[in-house]
Every structure is written in structure tokens, then in C-alpha cells.
C-alpha positions as a printed Julia matrix, in Angstrom:
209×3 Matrix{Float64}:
 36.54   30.93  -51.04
 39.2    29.65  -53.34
 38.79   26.19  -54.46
 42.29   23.78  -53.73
 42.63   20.18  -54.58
 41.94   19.68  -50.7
 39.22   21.57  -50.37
 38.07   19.36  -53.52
 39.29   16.3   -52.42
 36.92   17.02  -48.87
 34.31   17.78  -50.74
 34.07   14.34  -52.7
 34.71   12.58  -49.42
 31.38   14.23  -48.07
 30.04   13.2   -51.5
 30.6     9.77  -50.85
 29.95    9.88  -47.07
 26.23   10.79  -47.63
 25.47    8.59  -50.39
 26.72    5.83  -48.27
 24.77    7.13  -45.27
 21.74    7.08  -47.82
 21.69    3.8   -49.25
 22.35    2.41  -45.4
 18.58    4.14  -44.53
 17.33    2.71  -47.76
 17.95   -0.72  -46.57
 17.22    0.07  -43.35
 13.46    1.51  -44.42
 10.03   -0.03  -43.54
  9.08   -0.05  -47.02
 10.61   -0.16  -50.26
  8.33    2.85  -50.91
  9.5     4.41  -47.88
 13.29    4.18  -48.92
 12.11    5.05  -52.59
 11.14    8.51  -51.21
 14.01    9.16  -49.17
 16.42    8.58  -51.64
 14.84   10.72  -54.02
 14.66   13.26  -51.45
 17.98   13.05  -50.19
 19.23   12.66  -53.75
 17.44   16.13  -54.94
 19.38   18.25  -51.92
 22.52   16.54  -52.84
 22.17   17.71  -56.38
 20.57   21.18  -55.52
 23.02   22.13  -52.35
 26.47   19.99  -52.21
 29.07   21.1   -53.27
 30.63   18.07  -55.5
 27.13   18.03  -57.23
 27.94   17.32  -61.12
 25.15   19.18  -61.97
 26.45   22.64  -64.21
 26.13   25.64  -62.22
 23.79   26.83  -64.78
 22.16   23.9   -64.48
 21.43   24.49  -60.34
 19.87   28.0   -61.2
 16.38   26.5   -62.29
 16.89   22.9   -61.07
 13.4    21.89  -59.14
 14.34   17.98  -58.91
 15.31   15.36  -60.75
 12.68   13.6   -62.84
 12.07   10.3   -61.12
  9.14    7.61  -62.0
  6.73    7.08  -58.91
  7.82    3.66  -57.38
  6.61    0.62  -59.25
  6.73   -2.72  -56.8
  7.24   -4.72  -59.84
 10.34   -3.57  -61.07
 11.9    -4.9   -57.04
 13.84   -8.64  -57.16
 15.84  -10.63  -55.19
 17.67  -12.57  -57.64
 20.49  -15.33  -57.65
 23.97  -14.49  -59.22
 23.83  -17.17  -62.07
 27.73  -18.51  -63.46
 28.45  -16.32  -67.17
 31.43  -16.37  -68.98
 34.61  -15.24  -67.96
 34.96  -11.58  -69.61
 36.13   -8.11  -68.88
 36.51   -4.77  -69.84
 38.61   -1.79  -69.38
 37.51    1.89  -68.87
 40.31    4.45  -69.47
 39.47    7.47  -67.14
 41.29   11.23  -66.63
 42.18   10.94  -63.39
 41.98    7.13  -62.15
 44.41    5.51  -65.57
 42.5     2.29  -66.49
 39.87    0.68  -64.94
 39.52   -3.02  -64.89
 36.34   -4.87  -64.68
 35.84   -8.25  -64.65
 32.23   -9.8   -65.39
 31.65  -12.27  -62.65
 28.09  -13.81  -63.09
 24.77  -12.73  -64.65
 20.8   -12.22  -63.28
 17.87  -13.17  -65.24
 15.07  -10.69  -64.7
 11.37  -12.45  -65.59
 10.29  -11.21  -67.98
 13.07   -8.61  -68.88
 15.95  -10.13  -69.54
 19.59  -10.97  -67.97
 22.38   -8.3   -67.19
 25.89   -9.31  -66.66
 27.31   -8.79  -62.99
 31.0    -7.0   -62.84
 33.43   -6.46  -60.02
 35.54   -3.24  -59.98
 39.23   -5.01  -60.11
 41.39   -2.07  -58.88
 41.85   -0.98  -55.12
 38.51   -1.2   -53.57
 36.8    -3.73  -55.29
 32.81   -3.85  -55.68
 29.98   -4.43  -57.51
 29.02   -2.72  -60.84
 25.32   -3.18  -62.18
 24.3    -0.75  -65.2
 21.63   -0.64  -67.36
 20.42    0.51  -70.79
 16.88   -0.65  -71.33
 14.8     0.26  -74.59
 13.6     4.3   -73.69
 17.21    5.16  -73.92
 18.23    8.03  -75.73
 14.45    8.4   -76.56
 12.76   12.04  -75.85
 11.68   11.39  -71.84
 13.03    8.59  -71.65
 16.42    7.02  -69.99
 19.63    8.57  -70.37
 21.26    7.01  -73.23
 24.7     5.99  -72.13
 22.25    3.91  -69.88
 22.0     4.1   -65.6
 23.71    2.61  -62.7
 21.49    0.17  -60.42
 24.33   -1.34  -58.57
 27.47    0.55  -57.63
 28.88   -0.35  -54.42
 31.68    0.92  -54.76
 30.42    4.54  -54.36
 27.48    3.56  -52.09
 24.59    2.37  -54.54
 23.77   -1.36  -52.52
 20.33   -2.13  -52.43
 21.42   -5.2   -50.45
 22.61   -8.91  -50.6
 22.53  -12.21  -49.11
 26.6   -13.64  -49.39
 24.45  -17.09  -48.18
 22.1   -17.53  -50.43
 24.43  -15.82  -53.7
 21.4   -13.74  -53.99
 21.4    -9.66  -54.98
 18.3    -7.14  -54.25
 18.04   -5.23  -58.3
 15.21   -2.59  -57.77
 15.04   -0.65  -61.11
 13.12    2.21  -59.12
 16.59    3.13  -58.19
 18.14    3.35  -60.95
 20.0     6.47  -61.61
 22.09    8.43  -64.33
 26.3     8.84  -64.12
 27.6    12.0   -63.31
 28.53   12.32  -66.83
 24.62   12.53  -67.88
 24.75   16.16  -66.41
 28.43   17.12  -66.67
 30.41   15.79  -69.91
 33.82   16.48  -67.96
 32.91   13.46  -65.95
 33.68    9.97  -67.24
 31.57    7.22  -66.47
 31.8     3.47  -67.59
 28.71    2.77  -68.89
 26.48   -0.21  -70.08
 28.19   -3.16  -71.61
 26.6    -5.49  -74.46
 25.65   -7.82  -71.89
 23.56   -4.88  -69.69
 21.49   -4.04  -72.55
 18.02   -4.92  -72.53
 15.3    -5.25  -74.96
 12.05   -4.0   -72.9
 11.37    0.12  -71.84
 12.31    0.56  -68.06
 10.16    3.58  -67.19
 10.66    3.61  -63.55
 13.91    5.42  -62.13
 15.35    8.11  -62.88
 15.06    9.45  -66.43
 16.0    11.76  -68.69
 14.63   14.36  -71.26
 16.57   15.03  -74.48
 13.56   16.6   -76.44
């Protein structure tokens, strides 16, 4: 079948329609370890079988899975969104122009560190949480552009409580851009302020040996 900018556009829409779908059972799950699994599950077919999938098609050939820590309980909080200073950044993309962000608090992880919260400032809005801990770039370790924990935007919510200013981070979900497996994407990535100083080995990694 020939591929058209609808038939492209549809399939992104289905993209997004799952993911969605996903992260709704992940909050919805009896068990942190029970959405852990699901997501990884459903995230592996997505990659393997959709269409929009970013991974290369000679990529798909021999792909078994994506290499994902087992879940770790102590990389879960529920953590306040502290006050930072005002800041933004701008991510220039092929398709979308520039991207605005705008850095609208912080969270202090014990005894990891504190990454800077951003909201997406163009139609839409959302959330935007990366991360670029200490494996990165390493051989087996994270991807080094760093990963996405919190995109709402296209789905990625872990969950929130607008009451209490208060944000679930689970690092055992954290996962690589589209542009970790296909350089024609382009993918803001982590900021000063979402670097951190301590190895991050649960989530999804990322072998460049």
C-alpha cells in the first residue's frame, strides 16, 4: 500500500491513541509492578508491530524487546513541585518550527538529586520531565541524549495530585526519544537542570558497545 501524508498522519494518531490508552491502565494497575509489566509489554508490540514505530526497518528484523531494568520500588516518588527560577528554552524542530518551553518548578529526589519541571508552551500545553543520569552514553547504560519520565503531552503521566502540587516520578518508566532509534526524529532532550549526578539503572536503557 502506498504511504500518503493521511495514511501517515492516521497512523501517528493511533500512535498516540495507544500510548494514551497505556499510561491510563498504568495508573489504573493494582501494582506499580503490575503496570511496570504492562507497559513494557504493550510498549514491545508497539515497537515490534505499529506502524509509526521509530524503530529502522532493519532494526524490526531481529528486534526481540527492548532492554528494560526489572522494576526497582525505590526508584517510585510522589514528590511536591518546589518554586525554581523562571527559565526557558527553545527546541527548533523539522516539522513543528520552534518549540517553547518554559521551566515551571523543580523536584528534589532523596538522595538523587533535583530535575527542573517544564511546560510545553505551544498549542497543547503539558508537562515535560527528562532525564540524563550518570550511565549515559556509557556501554549498557542510558541513552545519552538522556530519557523522558514525564511527557504528557504524548501520553507519558504517571499521575498527579493538582491538590496537593504533588507529581508521581517513577524512574522504572523511564524511556528513550524516538530519536534514540531513528536520527530523522528530533527530540528535545535533557536540559542542565535534568542532569543528575548518580547511575539510574532502572528503565529503559541502551547499549552503545
Amino acid at each position: 500500500m502506498t504511504t500518503t501524508p493521511a495514511r501517515t498522519a492516521l497512523e501517528v494518531v493511533d500512535w498516540r491513541r495507544r500510548v494514551f490508552a497505556l499510561y491510563d491502565a498504568v495508573r489504573r494497575a493494582e501494582s506499580p509492578e503490575d503496570a511496570h509489566e504492562l507497559w513494557r509489554i504493550e510498549r514491545d508490540d508497539l515497537m515490534r508491530r505499529h506502524p509509526a514505530t521509530p524503530l529502522l526497518p532493519e532494526d524490526r528484523v531481529l528486534f526481540e524487546g527492548l532492554p528494560i531494568a526489572s522494576y526497582d520500588p525505590q526508584w517510585r516518588f510522589e514528590l511536591p513541585i518546589l518554586p525554581a527560577d523562571p527559565g526557558g528554552f527553545e527546541f527548533p524542530t523539522g516539522t513543528d518550527g520552534v518549540v517553547p518551553f518554559e521551566r515551571i518548578g523543580r523536584v528534589e529526589v532523596p538522595d538523587v538529586g533535583s530535575l527542573d519541571v517544564w511546560r510545553l508552551m505551544s498549542y497543547g500545553g503539558g508537562l515535560f520531565i527528562p532525564v540524563r543520569d550518570a550511565l549515559a552514553g556509557r556501554p549498557g547504560g542510558t541513552y545519552g541524549g538522556g530519557r523522558y519520565l514525564i511527557d504528557t503531552i504524548k501520553g507519558a503521566d504517571l499521575g498527579s495530585d493538582p491538590a496537593r502540587g504533588t507529581i508521581v516520578l517513577d524512574f522504572n518508566f523511564a524511556y528513550n526519544p524516538s530519536c534514540a532509534y531513528d536520527p530523522a526524529w528530533a527530540c528535545p532532550l535533557a536540559q542542565p537542570g535534568n542532569v543528575l549526578p548518580v547511575a539510574v539503572p532502572v528503565g529503559e536503557v541502551y547499549d552503545v558497545s
